[in-house]
C-alpha positions in Angstrom: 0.0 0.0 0.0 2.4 2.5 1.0 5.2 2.1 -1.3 6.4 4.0 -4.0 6.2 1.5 -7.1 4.3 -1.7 -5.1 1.1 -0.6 -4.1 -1.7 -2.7 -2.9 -2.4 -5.5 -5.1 -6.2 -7.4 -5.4 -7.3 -9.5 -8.0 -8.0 -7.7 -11.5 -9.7 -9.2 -14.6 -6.6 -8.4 -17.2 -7.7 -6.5 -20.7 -4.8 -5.0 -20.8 -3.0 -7.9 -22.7 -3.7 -9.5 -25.8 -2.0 -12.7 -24.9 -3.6 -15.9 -23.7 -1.3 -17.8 -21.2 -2.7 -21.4 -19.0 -2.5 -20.0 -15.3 0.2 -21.5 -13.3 -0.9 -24.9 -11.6 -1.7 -24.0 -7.8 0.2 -27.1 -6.4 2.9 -25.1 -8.2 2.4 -22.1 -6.7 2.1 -23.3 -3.6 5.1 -25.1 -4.1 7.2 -22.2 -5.7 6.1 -19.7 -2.6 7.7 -21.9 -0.2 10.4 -22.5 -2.0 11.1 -18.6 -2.3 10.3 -18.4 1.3 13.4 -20.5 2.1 16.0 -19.7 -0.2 15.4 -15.6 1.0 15.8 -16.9 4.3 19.0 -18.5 3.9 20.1 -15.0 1.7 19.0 -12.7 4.5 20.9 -14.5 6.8 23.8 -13.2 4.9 25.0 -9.5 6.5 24.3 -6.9 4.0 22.7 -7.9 0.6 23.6 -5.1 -2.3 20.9 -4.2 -5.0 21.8 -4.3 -7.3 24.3 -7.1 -6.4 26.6 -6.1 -8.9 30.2 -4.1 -8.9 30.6 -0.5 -10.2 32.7 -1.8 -13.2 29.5 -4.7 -14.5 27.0 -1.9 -13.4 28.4 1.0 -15.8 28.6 -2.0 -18.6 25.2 -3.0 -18.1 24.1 0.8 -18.6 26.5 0.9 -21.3 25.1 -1.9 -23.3 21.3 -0.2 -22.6 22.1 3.2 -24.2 23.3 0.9 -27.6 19.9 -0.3 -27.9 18.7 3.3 -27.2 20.7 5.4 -29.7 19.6 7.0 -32.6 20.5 5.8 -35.7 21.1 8.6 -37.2 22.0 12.2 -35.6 18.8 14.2 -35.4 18.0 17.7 -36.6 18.8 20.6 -34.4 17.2 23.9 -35.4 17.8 25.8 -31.8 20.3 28.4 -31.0 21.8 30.1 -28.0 22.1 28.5 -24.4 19.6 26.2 -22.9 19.6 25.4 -19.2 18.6 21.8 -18.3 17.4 22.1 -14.5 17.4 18.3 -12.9 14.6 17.8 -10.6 13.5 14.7 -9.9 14.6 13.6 -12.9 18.3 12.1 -12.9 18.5 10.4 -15.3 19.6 10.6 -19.7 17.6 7.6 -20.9 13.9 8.6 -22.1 14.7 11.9 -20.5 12.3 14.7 -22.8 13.6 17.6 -20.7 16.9 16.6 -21.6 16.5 15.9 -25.6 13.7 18.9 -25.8 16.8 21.1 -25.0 19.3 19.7 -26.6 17.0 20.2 -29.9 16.4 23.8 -29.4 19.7 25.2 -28.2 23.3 25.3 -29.5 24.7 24.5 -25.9 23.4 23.0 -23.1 23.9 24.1 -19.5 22.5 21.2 -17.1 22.5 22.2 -13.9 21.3 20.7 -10.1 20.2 22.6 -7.0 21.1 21.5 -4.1 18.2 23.0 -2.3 18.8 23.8 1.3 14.7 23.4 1.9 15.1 19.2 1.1 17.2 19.6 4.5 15.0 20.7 6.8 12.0 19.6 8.4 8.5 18.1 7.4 5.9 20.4 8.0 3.9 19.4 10.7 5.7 17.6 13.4 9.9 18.3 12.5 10.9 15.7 11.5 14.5 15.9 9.1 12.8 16.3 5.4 15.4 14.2 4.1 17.3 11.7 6.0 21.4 10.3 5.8 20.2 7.1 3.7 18.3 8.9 1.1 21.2 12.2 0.8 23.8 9.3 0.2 21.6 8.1 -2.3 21.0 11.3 -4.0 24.5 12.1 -3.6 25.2 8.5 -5.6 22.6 9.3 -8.0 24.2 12.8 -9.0 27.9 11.2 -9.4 26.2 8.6 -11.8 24.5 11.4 -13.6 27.7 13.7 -14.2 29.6 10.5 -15.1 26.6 10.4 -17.9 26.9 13.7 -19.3 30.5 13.7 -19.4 30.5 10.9 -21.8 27.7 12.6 -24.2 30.2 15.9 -23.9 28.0 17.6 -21.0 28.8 17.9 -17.5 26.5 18.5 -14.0 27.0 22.0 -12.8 26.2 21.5 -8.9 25.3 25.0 -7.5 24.1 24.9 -3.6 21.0 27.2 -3.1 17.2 28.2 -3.9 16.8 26.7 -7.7 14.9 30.9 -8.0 18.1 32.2 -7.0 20.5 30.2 -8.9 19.0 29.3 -11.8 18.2 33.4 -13.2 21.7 34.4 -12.3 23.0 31.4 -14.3 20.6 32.5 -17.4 21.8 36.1 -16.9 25.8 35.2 -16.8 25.3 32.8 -19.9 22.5 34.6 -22.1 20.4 31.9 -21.9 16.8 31.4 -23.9 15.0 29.1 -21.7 15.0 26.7 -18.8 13.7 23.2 -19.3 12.7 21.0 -16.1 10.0 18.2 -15.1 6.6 19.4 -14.1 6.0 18.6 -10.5 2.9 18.1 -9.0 2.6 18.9 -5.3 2.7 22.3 -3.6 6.2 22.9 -2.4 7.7 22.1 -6.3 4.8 24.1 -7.8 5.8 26.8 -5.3 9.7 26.8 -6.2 8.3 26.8 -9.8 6.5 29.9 -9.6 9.6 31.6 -7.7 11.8 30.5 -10.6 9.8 31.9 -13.8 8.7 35.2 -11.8 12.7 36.2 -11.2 13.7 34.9 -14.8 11.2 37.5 -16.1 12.5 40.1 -14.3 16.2 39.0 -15.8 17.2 41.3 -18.7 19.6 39.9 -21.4 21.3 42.6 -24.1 19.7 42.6 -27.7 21.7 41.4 -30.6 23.1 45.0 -30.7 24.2 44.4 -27.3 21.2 46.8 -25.9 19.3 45.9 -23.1 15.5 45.9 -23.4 13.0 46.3 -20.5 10.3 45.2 -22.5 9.9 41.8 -20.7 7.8 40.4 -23.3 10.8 40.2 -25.3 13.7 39.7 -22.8 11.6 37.7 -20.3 13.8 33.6 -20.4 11.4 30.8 -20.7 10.6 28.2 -18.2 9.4 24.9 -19.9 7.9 22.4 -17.8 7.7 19.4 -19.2 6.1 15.8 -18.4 7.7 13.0 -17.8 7.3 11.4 -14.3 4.4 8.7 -15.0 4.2 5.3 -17.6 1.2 7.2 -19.5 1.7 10.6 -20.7 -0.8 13.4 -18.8 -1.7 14.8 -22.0 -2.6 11.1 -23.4 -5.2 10.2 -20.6 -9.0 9.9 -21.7 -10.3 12.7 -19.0 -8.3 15.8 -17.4 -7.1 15.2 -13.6 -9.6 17.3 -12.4 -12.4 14.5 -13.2 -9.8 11.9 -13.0 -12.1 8.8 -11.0 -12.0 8.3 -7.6 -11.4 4.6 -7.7 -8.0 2.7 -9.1 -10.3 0.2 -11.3 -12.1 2.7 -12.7 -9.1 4.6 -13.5 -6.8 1.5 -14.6 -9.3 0.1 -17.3 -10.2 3.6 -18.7 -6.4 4.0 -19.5 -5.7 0.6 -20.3 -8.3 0.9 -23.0 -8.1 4.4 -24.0 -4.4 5.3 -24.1 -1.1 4.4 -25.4 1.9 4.4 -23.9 4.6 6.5 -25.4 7.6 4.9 -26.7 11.3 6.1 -24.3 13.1 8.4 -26.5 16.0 7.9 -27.6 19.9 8.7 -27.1 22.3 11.2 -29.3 25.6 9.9 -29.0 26.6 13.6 -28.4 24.6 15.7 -26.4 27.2 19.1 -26.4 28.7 21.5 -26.2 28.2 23.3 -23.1 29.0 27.1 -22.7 32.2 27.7 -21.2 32.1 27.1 -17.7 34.8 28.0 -15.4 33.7 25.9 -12.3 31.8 23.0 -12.3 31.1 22.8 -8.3 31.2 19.8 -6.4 28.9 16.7 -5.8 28.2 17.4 -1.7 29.8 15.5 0.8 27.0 14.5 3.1 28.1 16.3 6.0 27.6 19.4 4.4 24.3 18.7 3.9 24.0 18.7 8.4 24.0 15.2 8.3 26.1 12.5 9.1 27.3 9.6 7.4 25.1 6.0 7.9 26.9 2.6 6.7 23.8 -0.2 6.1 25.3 -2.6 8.3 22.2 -5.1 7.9 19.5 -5.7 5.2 19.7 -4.3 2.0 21.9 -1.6 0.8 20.7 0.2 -2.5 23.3 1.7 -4.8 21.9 5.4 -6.1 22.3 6.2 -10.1 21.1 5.5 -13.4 23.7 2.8 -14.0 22.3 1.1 -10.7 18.7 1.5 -11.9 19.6 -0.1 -15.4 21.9 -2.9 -14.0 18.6 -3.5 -11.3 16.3 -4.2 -13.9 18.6 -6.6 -16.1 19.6 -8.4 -13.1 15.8 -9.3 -11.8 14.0 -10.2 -15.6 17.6 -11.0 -17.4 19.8 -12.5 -14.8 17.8 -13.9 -12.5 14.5 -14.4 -14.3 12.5 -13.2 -11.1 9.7 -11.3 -13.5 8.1 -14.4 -14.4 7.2 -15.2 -10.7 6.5 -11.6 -9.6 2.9 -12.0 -8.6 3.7 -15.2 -6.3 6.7 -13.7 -4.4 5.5 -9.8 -4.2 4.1 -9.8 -0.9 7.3 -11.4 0.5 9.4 -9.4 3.4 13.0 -11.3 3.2 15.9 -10.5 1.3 16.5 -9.0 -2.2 14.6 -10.7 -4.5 10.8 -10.9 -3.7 10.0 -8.0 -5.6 11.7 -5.7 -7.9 13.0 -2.8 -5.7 13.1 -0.4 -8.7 11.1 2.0 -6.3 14.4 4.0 -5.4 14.9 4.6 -8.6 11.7 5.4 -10.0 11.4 8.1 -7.0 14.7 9.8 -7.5 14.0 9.8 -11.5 17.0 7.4 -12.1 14.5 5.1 -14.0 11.8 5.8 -16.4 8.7 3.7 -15.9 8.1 3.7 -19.8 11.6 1.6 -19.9 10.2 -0.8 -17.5 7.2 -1.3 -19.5 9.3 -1.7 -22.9 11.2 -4.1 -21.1 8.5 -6.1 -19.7 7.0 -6.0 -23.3 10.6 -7.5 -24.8 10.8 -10.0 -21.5 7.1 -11.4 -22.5 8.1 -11.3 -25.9 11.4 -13.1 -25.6 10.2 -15.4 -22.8 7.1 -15.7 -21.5 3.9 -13.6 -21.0 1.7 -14.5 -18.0 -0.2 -12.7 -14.7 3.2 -11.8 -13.5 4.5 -9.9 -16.1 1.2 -8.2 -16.2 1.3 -7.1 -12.7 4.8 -5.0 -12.7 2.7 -3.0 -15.1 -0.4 -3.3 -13.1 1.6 -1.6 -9.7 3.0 1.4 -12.3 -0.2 2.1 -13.2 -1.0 2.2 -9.3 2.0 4.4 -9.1 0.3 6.7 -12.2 -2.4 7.3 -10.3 -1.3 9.1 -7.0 0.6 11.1 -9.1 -2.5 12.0 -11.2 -4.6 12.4 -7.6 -2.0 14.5 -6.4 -3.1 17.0 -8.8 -6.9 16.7 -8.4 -6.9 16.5 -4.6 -4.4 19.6 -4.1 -3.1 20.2 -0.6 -5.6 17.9 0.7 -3.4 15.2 0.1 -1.5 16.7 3.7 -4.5 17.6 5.3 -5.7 15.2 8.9 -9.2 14.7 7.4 -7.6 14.3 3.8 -9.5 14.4 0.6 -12.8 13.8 2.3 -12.4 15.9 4.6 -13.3 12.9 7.4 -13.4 14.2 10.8 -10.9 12.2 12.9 -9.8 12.4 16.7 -6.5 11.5 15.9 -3.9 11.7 19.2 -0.2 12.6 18.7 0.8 10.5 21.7 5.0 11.3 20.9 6.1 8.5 23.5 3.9 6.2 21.9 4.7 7.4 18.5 8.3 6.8 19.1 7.7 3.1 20.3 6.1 2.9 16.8 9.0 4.3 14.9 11.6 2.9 16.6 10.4 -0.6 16.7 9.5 -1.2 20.1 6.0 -2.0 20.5 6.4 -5.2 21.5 4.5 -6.7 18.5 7.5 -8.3 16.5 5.9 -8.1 13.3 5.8 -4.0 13.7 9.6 -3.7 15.0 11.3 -5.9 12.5 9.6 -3.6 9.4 9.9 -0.4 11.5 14.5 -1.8 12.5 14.0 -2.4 8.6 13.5 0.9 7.7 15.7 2.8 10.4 18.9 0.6 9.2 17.8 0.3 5.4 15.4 3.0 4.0 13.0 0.3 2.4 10.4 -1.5 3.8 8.7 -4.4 1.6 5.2 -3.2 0.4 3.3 -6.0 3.0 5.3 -4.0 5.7 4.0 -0.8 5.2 0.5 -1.5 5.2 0.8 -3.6 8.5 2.8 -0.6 9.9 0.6 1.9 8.8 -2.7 -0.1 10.3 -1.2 -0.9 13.3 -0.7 3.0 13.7 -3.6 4.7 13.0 -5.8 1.6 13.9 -4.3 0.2 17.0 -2.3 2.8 18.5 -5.2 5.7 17.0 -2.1 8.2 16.3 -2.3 10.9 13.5 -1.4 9.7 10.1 0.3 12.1 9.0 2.8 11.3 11.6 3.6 8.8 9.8 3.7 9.7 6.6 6.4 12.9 7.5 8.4 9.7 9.6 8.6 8.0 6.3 9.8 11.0 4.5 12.2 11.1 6.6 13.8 7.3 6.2 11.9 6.0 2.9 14.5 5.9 -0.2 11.7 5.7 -2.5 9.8 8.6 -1.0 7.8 10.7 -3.4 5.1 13.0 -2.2 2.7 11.4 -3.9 2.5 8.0 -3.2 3.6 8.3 0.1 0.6 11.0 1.1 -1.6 8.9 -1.3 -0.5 5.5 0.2 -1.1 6.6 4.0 -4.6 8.9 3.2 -5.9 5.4 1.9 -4.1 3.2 4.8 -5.6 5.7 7.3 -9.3 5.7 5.8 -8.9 9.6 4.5 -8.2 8.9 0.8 -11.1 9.6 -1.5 -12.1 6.0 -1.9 -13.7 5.2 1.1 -13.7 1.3 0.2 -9.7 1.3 0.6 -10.6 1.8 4.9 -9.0 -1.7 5.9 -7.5 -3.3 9.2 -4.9 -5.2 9.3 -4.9 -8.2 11.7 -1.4 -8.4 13.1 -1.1 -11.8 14.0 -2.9 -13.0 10.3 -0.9 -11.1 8.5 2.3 -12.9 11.0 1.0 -16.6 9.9 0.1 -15.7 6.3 3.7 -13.9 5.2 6.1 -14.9 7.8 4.7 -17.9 9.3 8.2 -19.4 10.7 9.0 -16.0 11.9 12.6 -15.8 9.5 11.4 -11.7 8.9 11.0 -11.3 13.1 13.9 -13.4 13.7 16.4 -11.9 11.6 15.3 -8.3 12.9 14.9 -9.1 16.3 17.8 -11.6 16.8 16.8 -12.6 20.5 13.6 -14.5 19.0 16.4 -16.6 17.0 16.8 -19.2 19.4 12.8 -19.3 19.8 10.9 -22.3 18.4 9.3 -20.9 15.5 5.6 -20.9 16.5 6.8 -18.4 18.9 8.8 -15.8 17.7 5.4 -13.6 17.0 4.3 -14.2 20.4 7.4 -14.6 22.5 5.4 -13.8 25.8 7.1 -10.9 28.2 9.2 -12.4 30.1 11.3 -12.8 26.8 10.2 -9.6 25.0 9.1 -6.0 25.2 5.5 -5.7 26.8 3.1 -4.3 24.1 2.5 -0.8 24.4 -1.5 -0.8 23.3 -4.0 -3.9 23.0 -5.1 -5.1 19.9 -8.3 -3.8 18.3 -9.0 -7.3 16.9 -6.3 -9.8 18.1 -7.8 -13.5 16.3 -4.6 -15.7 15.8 -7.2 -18.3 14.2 -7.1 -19.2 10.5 -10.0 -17.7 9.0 -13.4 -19.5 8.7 -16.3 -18.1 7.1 -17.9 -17.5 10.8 -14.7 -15.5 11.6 -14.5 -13.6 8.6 -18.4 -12.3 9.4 -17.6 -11.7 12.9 -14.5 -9.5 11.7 -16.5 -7.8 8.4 -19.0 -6.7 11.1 -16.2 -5.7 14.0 -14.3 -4.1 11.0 -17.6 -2.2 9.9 -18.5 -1.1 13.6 -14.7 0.3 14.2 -14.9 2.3 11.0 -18.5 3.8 11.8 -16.9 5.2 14.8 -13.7 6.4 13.4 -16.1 8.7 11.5 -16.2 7.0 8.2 
């Protein structure tokens, strides 16, 4: 639910393929899961698991390799002239990058440039929490060395400037008599704000005439800022209704577009994207302690390497390599090790990775090796992904709002000693502090781990969402506004589809996707030695006391009895919660 590519998955009748594949048997399924369970078992036990697990050296031939098949065959037609800035957002990336080609095709040189923008350093906005925390800055930090790397090669370079993007980037146009700026559209208030700040001061910038004369007609002097789109799988401008009557359901949403629109091919390469103007000093990619923080080594878990070359290498090593793609839909829900999903969210959310290169190569996987439910469902969670960003423009600042888009009148508490038992993983439910040790040590949390962690919040311990939400903007390494504010408005019963108001049952949701406790047990290591019926209810004498009772506690598989008796318990909790 809450992550940034994975979202919540239910069952879907599929028109968005034109293939006809025999399900998987069930026996095999059933066989398969298990079989997944263990081997990530025995790979977790290993200390520190890179993703991609490749070297720098295979990494930078992988992304090597995928520019070849992305070059144009022959060099295109430039008809610009003058200076063009390229402003990186959220976009670090060259492959199926239209901000970068659009200015490369109407300038002479190119001037790409990245902000480090003091504001990302801060604090959320509500409760003060660090906007950005050490994880996430390394991995920016890794994503802007890969970048420069890229545009060195193509006869570019990065110039890093450290400031407000409305300060920088009109003294930059000024000092190199540039035409326009190019940068990605954003959605949500803070980047619409800095956009706003940055094309009111580069109209008020004044560049000399041909004759060297300075005009103050601003119509005519006034540089440019072109945002352009190119965040989401399906184009904005290709969808068959505007955001602001985009549907309030997923389904709705996910057939209308499957059906109605086309997804655009990734653009392609030049070989050479220069020259650049003449630039005296490139500035430096930031050392993390200048950015107030200080270093963190993953010591445990997974450790994600930032950059396009990464992102690349990621993909080739879960459909190529390792063939994971083809078993997607059976493993997704999995917490253990590297491999149950495909961890391209960091990339995606940093703009290392385009989602329309996932889809092409999810189209050349099932055409090269097999098409089935799996394949199909990578796409299904980008269109997921789609979607909050879409919402974010429809629903506004709502998104950030207690009662969210409906406006639903909650008595939330902000309880911070409970709070931090929640957030740093000692609630004494072992299913909540192995996800929430996960994400303090890591920056990721599997997709199954957020939505128990985010029910067991604002369900259990009745503490604000948004809490939450700013927490995981804080650690999250695949933190985007919108699906992480879309993600918890739905896990907290806010979000404008009131059907998405669902409680998670910790100890069914412990038997179901960790039932011999290998997630808990690696997390927590005292519930090791533990037989492993246990280790989700060690008793406490061997554990932390929990800090709040459960609102529905039934360690009993499911009958049809039970699931009536929790429908109507699940019903009466939500009617008074105000929904």
């Amino acid at each position: 639910m809450i992550q940034n590519f994975t979202i919540i998955s239910r069952p879907t009748i599929n028109p968005f393929r034109s293939f006809t594949k025999l399900p998987l048997h069930s026996k095999f399924l059933f066989s398969f899961s298990n079989t997944m369970h263990c081997s990530n078992a025995v790979r977790a036990a290993q200390t520190v698991h890179r993703v991609p697990d490749f070297g720098p050296e295979e990494m930078e031939r992988i992304a090597e390799q995928t520019f070849t098949r992305y070059l144009f065959d022959g060099m295109p037609q430039k008809k610009g002239k003058g200076v063009a800035i390229v402003w990186f957002r959220n976009d670090l990336r060259v492959l199926d990058n239209e901000v970068l080609f659009k200015a490369w095709v109407s300038s002479e040189a190119l001037l790409p440039v990245y902000c480090v923008d003091p504001r990302l350093f801060g604090t959320t906005h509500y409760f003060g929490f660090p906007k950005t925390g050490a994880l996430r800055a390394q991995f920016l930090i890794e994503c802007l060395v890969d970048l420069k790397q890229h545009l060195m090669k193509r006869g570019l370079n990065l110039l890093i400037q450290h400031g407000k993007p409305e300060q920088i980037l009109p003294s930059l146009a000024k000092a190199y008599g540039v035409h326009t700026v190019y940068a990605q559209k954003e959605t949500c208030s803070e980047e619409l704000n800095v956009e706003k700040l940055v094309l009111k001061n580069l109209q008020k910038v004044m560049l000399p005439s041909s004759e060297g004369v300075f005009n103050k007609n601003k119509s005519v002097n006034g540089i440019k800022l072109e945002l352009i789109w190119g965040c989401t799988m399906y184009h904005i401008d290709d969808l068959p209704f505007s955001c602001t009557s985009l549907p309030d359901v997923y389904t709705q949403f996910r057939k209308s577009v499957e059906s109605k629109s086309v997804i655009r091919s990734c653009i392609k390469v030049p070989a050479s994207l220069g020259p650049t103007p003449d630039v005296k000093e490139w500035g430096c990619i930031p050392e993390i302690s200048s950015l107030g923080l200080s270093p963190e080594k993953v010591s445990k878990g997974m450790t994600f390497s930032g950059g396009e070359s990464a992102a690349l290498s990621r993909v080739h090593e879960y459909f190529w390599k390792k063939d994971l793609l083809r078993t997607y839909k059976v493993t997704r829900n999995g917490m253990l090790g590297p491999d149950y999903s495909t961890k391209f969210s960091p990339w995606l959310a940093s703009g290392s990775l385009s989602p329309r290169f996932i889809y092409e190569e999810v189209k050349r996987y099932e055409k090269q090796r097999e098409a089935n439910d799996s394949t199909y469902w990578v796409l299904f969670e980008l269109i997921w992904r789609d979607y909050f960003r879409f919402l974010s423009i429809k629903q506004g600042n709502s998104l950030f709002h207690a009662g969210g888009p409906r406006n639903v009148q909650v008595n939330w508490s902000q309880d911070q000693a409970l709070f931090d038992t929640w957030r740093n993983g000692q609630t004494g439910y072992p299913l909540i502090d192995a996800n929430m040790k996960e994400l303090l040590a890591t920056g990721f949390m599997s997709n199954r781990g957020r939505q128990i962690v985010c029910s067991f919040l604002v369900r259990d311990m009745d503490i604000d969402w948004r809490m939450g939400a700013e927490w995981f903007e804080t650690c999250l390494l695949d933190y985007d506004p919108c699906s992480n504010y879309g993600n918890w408005t739905y896990g907290a019963g806010v979000g404008n589809d009131p059907r998405e108001d669902r409680y998670f049952s910790i100890p069914k949701q412990a038997q179901n996707y960790d039932p011999d406790g290998e997630f808990v047990a690696y997390w927590l290591p005292q519930l090791k030695p533990l037989p492993k019926e246990k280790r989700h209810s060690p008793g406490m004498l061997l554990y932390i006391k929990p800090v709040v009772a459960l609102k529905f506690g039934n360690t009993k598989p499911m009958t049809s009895g039970t699931r009536r008796r929790g429908a109507t318990e699940a019903k009466k909790w939500r009617s008074n919660k105000g929904n």
